[in-house]
C-alpha positions in Angstrom: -36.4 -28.7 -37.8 -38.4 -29.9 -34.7 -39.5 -28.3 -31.9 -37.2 -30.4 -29.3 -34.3 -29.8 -31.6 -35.0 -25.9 -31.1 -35.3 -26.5 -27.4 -32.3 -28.7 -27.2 -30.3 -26.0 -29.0 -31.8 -23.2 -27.4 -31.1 -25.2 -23.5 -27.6 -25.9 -25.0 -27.0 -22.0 -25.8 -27.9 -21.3 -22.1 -25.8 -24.0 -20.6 -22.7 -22.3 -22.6 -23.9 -18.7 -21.6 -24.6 -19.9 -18.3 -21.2 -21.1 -18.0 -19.6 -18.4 -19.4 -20.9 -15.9 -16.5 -20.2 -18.9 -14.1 -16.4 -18.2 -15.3 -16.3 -14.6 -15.3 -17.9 -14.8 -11.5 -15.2 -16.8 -10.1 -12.5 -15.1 -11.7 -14.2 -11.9 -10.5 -14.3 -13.5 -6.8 -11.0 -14.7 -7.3 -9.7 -11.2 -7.6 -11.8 -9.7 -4.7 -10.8 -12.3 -2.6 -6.8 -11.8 -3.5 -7.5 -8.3 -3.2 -8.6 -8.4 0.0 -6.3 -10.9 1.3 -3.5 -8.3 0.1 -5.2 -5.5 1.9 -5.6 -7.4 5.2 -1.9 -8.1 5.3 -0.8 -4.7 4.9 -3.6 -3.4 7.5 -1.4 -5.6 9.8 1.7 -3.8 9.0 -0.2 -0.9 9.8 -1.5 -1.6 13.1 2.4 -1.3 14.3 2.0 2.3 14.3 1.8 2.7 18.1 4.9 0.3 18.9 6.6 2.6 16.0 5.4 5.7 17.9 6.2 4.4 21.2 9.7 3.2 20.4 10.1 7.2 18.9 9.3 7.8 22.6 11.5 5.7 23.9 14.4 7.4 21.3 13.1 10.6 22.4 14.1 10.2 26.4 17.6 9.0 25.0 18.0 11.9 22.6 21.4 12.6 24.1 22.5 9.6 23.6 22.4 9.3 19.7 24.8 9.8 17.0 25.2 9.9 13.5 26.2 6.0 12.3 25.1 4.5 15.4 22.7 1.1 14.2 20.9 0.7 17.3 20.1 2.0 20.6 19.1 0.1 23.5 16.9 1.3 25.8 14.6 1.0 28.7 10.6 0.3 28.2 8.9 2.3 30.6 5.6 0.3 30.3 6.8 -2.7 30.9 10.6 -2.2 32.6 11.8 -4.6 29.8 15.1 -3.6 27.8 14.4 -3.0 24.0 16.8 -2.6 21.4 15.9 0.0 18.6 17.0 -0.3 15.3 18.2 3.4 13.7 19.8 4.3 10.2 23.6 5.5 10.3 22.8 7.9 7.6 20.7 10.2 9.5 21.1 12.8 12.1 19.6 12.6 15.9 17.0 14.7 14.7 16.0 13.1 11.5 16.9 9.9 13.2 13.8 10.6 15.8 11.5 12.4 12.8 11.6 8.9 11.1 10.2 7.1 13.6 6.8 9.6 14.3 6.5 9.8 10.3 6.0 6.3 9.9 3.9 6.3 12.8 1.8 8.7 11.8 1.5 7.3 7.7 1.0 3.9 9.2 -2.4 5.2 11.7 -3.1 7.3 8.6 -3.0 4.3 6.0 -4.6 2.4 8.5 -7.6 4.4 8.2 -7.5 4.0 4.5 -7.2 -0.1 4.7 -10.1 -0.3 7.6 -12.9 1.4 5.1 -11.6 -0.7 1.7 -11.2 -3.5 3.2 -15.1 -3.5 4.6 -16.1 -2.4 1.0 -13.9 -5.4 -0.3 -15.9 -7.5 2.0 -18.9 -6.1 0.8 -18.3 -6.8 -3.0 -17.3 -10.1 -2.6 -20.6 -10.9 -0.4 -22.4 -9.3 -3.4 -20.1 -11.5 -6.1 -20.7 -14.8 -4.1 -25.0 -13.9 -4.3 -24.3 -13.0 -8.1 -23.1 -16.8 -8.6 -26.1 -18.2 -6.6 -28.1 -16.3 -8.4 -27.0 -17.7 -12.3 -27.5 -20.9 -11.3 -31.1 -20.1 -10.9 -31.8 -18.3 -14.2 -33.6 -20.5 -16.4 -34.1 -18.7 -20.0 -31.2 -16.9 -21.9 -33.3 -13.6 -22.1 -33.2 -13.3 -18.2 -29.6 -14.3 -18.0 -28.8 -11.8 -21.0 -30.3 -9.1 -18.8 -28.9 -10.7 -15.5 -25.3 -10.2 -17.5 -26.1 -6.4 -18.9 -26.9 -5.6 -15.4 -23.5 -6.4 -13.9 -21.6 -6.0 -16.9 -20.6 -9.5 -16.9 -18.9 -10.4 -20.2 -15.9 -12.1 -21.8 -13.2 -10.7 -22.4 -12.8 -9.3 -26.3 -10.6 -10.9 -28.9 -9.0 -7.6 -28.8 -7.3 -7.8 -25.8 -4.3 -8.9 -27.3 -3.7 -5.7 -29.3 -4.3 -3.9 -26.6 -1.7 -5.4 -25.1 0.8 -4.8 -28.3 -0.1 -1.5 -28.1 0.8 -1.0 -24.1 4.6 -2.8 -24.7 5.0 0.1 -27.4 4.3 2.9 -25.2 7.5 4.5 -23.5 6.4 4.3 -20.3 4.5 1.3 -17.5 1.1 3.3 -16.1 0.2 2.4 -12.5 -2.3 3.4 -10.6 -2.2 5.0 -7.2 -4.2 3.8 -4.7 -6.4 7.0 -4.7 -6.8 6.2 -8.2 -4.4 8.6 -10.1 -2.7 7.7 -13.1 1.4 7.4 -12.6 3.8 7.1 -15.7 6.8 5.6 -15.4 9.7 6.0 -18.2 11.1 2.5 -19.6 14.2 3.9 -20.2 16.4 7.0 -21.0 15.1 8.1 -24.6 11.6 7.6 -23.0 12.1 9.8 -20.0 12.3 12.6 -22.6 8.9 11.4 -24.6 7.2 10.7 -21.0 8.2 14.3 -20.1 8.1 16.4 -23.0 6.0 15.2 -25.4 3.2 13.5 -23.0 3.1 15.0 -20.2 1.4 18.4 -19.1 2.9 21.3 -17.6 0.7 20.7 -14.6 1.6 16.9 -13.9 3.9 16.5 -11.3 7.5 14.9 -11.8 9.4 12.7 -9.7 13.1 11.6 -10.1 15.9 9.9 -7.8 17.9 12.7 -6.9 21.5 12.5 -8.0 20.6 8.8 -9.6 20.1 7.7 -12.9 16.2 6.2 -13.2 13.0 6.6 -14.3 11.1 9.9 -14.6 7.9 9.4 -13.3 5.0 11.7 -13.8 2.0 11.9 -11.7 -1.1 12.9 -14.1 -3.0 15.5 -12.7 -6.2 17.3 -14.3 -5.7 21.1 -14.8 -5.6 23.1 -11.4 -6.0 19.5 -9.3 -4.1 19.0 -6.4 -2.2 15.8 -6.0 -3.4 13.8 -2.2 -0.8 13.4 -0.3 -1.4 9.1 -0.5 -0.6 9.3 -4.3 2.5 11.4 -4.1 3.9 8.9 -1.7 3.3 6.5 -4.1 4.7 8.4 -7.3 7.7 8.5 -5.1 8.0 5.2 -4.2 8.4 4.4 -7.8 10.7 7.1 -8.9 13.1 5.6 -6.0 12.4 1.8 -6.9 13.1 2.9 -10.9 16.3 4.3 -10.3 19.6 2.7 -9.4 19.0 3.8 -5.4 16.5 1.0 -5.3 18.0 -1.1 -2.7 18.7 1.9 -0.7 16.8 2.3 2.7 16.0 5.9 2.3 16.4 7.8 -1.0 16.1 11.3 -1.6 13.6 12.4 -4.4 13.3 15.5 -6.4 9.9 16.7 -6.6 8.3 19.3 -9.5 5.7 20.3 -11.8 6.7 19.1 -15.6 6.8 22.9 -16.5 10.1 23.5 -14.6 11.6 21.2 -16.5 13.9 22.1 -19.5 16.1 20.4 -21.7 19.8 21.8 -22.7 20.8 21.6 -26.1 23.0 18.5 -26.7 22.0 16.8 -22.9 22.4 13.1 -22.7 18.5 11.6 -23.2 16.8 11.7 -19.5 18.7 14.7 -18.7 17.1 17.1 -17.4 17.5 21.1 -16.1 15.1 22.4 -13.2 14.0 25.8 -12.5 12.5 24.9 -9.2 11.8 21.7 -7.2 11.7 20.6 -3.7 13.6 17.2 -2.1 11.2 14.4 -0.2 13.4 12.1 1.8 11.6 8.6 1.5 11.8 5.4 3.1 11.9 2.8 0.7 8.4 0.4 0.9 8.9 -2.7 -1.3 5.4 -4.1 -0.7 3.9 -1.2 -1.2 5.5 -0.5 -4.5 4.4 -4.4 -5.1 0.9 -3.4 -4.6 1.7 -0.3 -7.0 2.8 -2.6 -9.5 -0.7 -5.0 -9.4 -2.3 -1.9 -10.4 -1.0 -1.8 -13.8 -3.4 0.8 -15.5 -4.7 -0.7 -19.2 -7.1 1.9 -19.8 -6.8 3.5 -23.2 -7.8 6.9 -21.6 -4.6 8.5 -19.8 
């Protein structure tokens, strides 16, 4: 065999590596770049919070005025002398009815704080993605883009991926992430609450249900003595409201535990479940949040 044949080949090899990386780049920009774009809009949402706290401000001086079942309340803007019209939930009581509005105030301001640093590490990534692909096209030997790709870990996907992804539809539960990074389990259905809770689960995971709803039981995976943050239990509950047959309700009560308070009676319907102790979180429902729950999907092996 010649020499240019051996170069020819060996130039051809590095055209199809070089390509390959090229790929995985893109898609890897791709992602950064929806990523961020997702992050960004709800950073919007969350710079509401001080119209949200104002207008609980506004409620607050018209305190006397509310009712249970009243819709809306309209009221006078004292920092601008304009009439607004607030928009309430007949469900609640005056006092809730205020509570409401300075709890979302204060999750948005706190969220906000969240979104402001990820989205600047998001930037920075996809800075550092963009130099990667100028970068590739530069590399001119298949030993210096081998090392170039072992350096960023930037390989094809295996031919395994599609057993993996057998073996995820024959688990009894979806597995999220929350957006600290802590593993939620979600039951796919009634048999698989049981599994999910009493087979999988630890003692020290906490459980989350719809209270006095049939839906999922979803556990929030905790290491041994860890506390939960407060960002992935909000999230954990989101889920257990949107898994449940409240999900189109605008605020859903959820019963909150540890998975060793949970029993099961003799000859209970599957998903049944008895509690020993618990505490009640009243949530208001988020679907884009739980959206950006669900584009989390967690494939890992490990759980």
């Amino acid at each position: 065999m010649s020499d240019d044949h051996c170069m020819d080949t060996e130039q051809e090899l590095l055209e199809k590596e070089r390509s390959e990386t090229i790929a995985i780049l893109r898609r890897l920009v791709k992602r950064t770049r929806k990523n961020l774009l997702r992050q960004s809009q709800e950073r919007e949402t969350c710079l509401q919070w001080k119209n949200i706290e104002l207008e609980g401000q506004l409620l607050k001086t018209q305190y006397s005025k509310l009712r249970r079942g009243m819709t809306e309340l309209h009221v006078i803007d004292y920092s601008t002398g304009n009439s607004r019209t607030l928009k309430l939930d007949p469900k609640l009581l005056p006092k809730e009815q205020l509570e409401a509005f300075f709890s979302k105030a204060r999750k948005l301001r706190k969220r906000l704080t969240h979104l402001d640093s990820l989205c600047t590490k998001l930037r920075d990534l996809l800075e550092e993605q963009s130099e990667y692909l100028s970068q590739v096209e530069e590399i001119g030997d298949r030993e210096s883009l081998a090392i170039f790709r072992k350096k960023y870990e930037l390989y094809p996907a295996p031919k395994k991926i599609q057993q993996r992804k057998v073996s995820e539809k024959a688990k009894p539960y979806w597995s999220f992430l929350s957006s600290s990074g802590l593993n939620i389990w979600v039951g796919k259905k009634a048999k698989d609450n049981d599994q999910v809770s009493f087979s999988l689960a630890n003692g020290s995971d906490w459980w989350f249900h719809a209270r006095n709803c049939p839906g999922s039981h979803v556990v929030l995976r905790l290491a041994k003595k860890q506390e939960p943050d407060n960002e992935a239990i909000h999230d954990a509950a989101l889920l257990a409201a949107y898994y449940s047959k409240a999900k189109n309700e605008n605020h859903v009560e959820i019963v909150v535990t540890q998975c060793k308070y949970l029993r099961k009676q003799r000859g209970a319907a599957p998903g049944q479940v008895q509690l020993s102790k618990h505490k009640v979180l009243n949530l208001s429902q988020n679907k884009e949040r739980v959206r950006q729950i669900q584009d989390r999907k967690h494939t890992s092996s490990k759980e």
